[in-house]
N, CA, C and O atoms as a GROMACS GRO file, in nm:
protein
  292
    1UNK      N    1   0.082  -0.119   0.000
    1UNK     CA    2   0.000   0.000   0.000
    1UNK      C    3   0.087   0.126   0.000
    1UNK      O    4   0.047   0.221   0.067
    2UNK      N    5   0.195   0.136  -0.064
    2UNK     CA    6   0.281   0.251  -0.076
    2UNK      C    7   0.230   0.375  -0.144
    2UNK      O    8   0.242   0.492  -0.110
    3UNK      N    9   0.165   0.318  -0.256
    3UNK     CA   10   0.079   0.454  -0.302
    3UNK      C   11   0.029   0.498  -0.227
    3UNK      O   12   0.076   0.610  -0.209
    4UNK      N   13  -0.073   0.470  -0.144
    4UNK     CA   14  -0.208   0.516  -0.057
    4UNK      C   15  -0.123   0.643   0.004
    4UNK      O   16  -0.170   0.756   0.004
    5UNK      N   17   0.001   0.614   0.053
    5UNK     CA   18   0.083   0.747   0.157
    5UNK      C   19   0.083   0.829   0.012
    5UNK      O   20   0.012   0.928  -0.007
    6UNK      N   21   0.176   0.771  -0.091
    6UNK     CA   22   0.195   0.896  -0.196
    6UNK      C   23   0.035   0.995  -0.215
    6UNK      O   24   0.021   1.117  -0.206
    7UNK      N   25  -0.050   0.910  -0.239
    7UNK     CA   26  -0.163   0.959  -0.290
    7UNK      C   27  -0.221   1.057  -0.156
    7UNK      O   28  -0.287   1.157  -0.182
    8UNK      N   29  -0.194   1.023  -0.027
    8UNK     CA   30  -0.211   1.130   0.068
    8UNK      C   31  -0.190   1.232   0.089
    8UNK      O   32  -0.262   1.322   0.133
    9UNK      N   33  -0.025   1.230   0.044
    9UNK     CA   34   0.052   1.368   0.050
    9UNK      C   35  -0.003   1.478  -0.080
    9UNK      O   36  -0.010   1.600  -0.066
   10UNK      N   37  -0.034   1.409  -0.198
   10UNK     CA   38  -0.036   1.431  -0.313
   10UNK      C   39  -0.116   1.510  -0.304
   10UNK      O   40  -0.094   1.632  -0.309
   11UNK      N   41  -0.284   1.429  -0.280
   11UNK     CA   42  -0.388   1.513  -0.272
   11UNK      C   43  -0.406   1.593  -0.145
   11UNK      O   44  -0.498   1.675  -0.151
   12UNK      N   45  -0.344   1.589  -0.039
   12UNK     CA   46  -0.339   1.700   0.050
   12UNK      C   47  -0.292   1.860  -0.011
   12UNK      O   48  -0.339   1.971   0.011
   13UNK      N   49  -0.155   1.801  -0.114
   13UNK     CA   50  -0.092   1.914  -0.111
   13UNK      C   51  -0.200   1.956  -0.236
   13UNK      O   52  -0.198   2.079  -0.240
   14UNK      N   53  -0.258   1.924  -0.299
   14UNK     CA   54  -0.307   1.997  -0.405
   14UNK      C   55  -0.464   2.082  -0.329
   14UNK      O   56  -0.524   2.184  -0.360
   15UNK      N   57  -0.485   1.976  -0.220
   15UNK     CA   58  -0.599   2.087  -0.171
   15UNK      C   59  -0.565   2.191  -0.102
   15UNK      O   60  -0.645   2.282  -0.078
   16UNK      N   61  -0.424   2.189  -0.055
   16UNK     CA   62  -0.365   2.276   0.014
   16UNK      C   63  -0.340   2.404  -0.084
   16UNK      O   64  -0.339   2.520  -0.044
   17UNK      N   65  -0.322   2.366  -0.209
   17UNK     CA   66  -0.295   2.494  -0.307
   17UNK      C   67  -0.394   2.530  -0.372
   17UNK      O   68  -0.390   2.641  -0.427
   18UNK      N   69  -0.518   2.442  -0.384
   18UNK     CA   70  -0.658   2.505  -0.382
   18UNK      C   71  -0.688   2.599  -0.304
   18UNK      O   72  -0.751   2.686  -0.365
   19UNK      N   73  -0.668   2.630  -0.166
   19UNK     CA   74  -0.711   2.710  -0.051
   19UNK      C   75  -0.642   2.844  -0.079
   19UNK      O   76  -0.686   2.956  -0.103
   20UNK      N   77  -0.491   2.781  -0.064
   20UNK     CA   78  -0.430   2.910  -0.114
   20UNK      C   79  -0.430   3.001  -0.250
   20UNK      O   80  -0.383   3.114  -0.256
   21UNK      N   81  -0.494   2.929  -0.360
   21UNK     CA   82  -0.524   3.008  -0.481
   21UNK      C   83  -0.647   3.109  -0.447
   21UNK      O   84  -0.655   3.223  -0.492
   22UNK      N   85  -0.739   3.049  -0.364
   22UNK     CA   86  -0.874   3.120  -0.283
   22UNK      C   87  -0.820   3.220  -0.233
   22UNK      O   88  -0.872   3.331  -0.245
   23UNK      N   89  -0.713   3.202  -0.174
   23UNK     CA   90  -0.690   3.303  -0.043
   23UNK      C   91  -0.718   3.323   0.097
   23UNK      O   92  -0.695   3.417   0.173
   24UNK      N   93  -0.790   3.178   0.116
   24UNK     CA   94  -0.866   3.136   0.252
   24UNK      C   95  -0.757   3.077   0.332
   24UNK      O   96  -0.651   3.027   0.293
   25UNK      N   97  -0.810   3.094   0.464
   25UNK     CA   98  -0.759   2.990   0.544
   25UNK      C   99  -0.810   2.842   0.586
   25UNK      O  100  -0.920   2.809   0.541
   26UNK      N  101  -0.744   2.757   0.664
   26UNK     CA  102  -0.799   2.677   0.705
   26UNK      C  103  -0.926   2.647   0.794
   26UNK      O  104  -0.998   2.548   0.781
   27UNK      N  105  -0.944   2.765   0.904
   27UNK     CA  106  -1.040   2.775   0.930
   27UNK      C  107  -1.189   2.859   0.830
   27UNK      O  108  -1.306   2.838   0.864
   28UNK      N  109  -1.161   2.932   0.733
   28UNK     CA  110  -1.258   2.967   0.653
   28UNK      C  111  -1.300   2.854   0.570
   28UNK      O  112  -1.411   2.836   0.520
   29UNK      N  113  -1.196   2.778   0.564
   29UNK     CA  114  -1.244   2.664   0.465
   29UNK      C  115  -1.358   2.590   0.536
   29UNK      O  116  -1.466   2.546   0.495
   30UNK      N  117  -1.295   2.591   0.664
   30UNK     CA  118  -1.376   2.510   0.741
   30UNK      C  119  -1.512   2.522   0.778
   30UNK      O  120  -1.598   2.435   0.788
   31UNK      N  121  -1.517   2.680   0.801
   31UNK     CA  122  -1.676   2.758   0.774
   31UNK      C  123  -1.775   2.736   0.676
   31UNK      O  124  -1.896   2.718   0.680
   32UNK      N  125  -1.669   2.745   0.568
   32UNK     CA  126  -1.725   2.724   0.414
   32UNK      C  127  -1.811   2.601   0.358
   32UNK      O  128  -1.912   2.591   0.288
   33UNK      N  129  -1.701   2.486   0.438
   33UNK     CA  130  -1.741   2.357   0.398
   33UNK      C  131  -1.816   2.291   0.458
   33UNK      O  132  -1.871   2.191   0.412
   34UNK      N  133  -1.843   2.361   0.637
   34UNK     CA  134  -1.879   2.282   0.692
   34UNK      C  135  -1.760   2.141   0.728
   34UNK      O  136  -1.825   2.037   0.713
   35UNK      N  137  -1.697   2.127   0.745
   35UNK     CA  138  -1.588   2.021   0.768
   35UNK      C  139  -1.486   2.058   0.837
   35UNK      O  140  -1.435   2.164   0.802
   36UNK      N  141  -1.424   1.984   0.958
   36UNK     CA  142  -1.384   2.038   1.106
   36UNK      C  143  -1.234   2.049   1.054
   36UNK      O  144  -1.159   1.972   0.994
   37UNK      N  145  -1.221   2.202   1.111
   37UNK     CA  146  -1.056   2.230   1.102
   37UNK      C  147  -0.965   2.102   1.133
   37UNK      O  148  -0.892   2.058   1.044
   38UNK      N  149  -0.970   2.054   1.234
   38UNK     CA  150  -0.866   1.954   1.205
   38UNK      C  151  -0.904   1.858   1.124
   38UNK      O  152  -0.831   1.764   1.153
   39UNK      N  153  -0.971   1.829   1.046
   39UNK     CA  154  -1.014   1.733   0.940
   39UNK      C  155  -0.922   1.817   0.856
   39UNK      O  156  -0.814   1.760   0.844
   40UNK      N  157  -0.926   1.932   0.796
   40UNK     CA  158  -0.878   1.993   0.699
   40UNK      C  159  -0.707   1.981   0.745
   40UNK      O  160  -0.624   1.917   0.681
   41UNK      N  161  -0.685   2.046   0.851
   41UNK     CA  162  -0.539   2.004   0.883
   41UNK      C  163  -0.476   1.884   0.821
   41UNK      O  164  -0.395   1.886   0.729
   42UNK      N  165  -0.542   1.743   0.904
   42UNK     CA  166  -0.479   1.644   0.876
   42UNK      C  167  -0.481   1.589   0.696
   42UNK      O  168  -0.401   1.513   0.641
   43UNK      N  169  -0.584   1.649   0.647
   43UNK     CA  170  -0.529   1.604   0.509
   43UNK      C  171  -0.493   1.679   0.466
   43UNK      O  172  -0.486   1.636   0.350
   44UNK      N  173  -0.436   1.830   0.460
   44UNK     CA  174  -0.328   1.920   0.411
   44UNK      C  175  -0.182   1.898   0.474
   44UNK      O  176  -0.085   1.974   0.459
   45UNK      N  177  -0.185   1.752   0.566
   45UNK     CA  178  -0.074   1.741   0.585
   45UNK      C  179  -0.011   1.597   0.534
   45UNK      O  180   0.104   1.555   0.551
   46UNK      N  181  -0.133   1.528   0.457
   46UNK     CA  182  -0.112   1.401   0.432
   46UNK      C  183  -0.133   1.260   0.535
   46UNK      O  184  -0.112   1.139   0.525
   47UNK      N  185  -0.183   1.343   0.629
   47UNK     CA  186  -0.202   1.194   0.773
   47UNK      C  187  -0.356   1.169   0.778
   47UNK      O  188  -0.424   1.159   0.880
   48UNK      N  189  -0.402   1.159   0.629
   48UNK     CA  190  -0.598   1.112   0.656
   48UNK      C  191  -0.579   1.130   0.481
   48UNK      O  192  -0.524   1.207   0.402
   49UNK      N  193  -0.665   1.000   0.479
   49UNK     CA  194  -0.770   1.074   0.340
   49UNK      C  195  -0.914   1.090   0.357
   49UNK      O  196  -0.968   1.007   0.430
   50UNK      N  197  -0.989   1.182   0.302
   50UNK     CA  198  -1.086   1.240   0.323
   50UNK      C  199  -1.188   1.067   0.274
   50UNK      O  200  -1.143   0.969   0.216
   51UNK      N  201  -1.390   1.102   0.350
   51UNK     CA  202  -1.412   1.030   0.291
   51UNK      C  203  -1.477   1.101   0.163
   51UNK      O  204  -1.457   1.219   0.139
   52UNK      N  205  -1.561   1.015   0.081
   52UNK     CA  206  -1.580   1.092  -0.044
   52UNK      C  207  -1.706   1.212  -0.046
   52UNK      O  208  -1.729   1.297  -0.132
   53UNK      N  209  -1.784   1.181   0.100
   53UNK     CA  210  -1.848   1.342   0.139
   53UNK      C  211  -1.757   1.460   0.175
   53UNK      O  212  -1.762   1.583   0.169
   54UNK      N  213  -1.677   1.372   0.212
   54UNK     CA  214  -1.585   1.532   0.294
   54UNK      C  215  -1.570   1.573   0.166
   54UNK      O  216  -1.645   1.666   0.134
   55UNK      N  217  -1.468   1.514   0.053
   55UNK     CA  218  -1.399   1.580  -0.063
   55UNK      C  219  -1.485   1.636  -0.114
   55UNK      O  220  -1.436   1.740  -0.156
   56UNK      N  221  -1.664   1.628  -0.158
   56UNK     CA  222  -1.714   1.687  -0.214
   56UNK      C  223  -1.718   1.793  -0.139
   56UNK      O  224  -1.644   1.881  -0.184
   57UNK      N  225  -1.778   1.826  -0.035
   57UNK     CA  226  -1.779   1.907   0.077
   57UNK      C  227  -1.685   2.033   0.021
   57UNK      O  228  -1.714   2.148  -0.013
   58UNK      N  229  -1.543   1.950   0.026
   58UNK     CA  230  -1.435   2.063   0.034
   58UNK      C  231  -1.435   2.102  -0.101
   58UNK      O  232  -1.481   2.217  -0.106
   59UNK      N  233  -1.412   2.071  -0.184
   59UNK     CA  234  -1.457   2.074  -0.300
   59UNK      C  235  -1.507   2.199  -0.394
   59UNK      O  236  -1.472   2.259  -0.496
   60UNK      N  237  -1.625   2.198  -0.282
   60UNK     CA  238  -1.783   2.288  -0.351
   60UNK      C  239  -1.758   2.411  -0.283
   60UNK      O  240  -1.792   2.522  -0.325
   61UNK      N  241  -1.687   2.384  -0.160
   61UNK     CA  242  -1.663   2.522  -0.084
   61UNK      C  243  -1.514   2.609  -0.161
   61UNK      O  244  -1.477   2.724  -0.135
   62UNK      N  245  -1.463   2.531  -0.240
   62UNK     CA  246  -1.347   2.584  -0.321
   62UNK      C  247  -1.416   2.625  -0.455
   62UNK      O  248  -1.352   2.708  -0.519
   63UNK      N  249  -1.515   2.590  -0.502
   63UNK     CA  250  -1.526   2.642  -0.637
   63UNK      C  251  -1.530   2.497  -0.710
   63UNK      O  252  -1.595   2.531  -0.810
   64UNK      N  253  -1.512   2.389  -0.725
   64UNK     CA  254  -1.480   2.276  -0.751
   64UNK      C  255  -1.559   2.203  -0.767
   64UNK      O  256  -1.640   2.193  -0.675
   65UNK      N  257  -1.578   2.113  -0.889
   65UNK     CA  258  -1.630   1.965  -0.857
   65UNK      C  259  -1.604   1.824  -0.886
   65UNK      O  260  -1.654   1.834  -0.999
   66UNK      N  261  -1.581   1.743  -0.882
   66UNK     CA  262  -1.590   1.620  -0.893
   66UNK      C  263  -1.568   1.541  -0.999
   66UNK      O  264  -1.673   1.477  -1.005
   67UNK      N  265  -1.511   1.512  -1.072
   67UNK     CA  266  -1.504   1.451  -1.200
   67UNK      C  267  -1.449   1.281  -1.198
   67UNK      O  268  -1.339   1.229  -1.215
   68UNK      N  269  -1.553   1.240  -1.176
   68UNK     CA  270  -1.484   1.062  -1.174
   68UNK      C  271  -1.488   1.019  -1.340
   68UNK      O  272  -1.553   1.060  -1.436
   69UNK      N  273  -1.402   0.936  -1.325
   69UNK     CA  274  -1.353   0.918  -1.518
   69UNK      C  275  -1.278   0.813  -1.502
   69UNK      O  276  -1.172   0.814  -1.439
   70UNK      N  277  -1.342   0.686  -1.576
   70UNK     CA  278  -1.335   0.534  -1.604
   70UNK      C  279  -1.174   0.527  -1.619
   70UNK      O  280  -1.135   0.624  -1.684
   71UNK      N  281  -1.055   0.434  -1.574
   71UNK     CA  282  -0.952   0.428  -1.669
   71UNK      C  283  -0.952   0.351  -1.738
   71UNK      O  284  -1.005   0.240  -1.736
   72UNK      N  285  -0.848   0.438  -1.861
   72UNK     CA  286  -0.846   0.372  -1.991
   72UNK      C  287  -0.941   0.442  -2.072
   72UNK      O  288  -0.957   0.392  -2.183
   73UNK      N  289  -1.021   0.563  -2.043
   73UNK     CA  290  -1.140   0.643  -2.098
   73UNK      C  291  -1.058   0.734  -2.165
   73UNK      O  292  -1.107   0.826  -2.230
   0.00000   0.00000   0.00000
């Protein structure tokens, strides 16, 4: 399960540069999304992955949505 850590850090850091393209903080996000500051912490630091409500959650409060897409599509 070595990916699963890569894929933690990965998508932490990219929601982490979502926030900051906003200009928000962690706690506004948290306002925004409804979803508890340290929830947001720990996956902007890579130690959680979200479940797939939270990500929409965070998501929608960024401007964002969802795009699931078959591989090999």
């Amino acid at each position: 399960m070595k990916a699963i850590c890569g894929d933690k850090i990965y998508l932490g850091s990219t929601l982490k540069s979502m926030r900051k393209a906003k200009k928000i903080t962690q706690k506004e996000l948290s306002v925004l999304s409804k979803v508890s500051y340290e929830t947001i912490s720990k996956l902007e630091c890579g130690k959680k992955l979200p479940k797939y409500e939270t990500l929409i959650l965070l998501l929608g409060a960024l401007g964002y949505e969802l795009c699931v897409k078959k591989v090999g599509e």
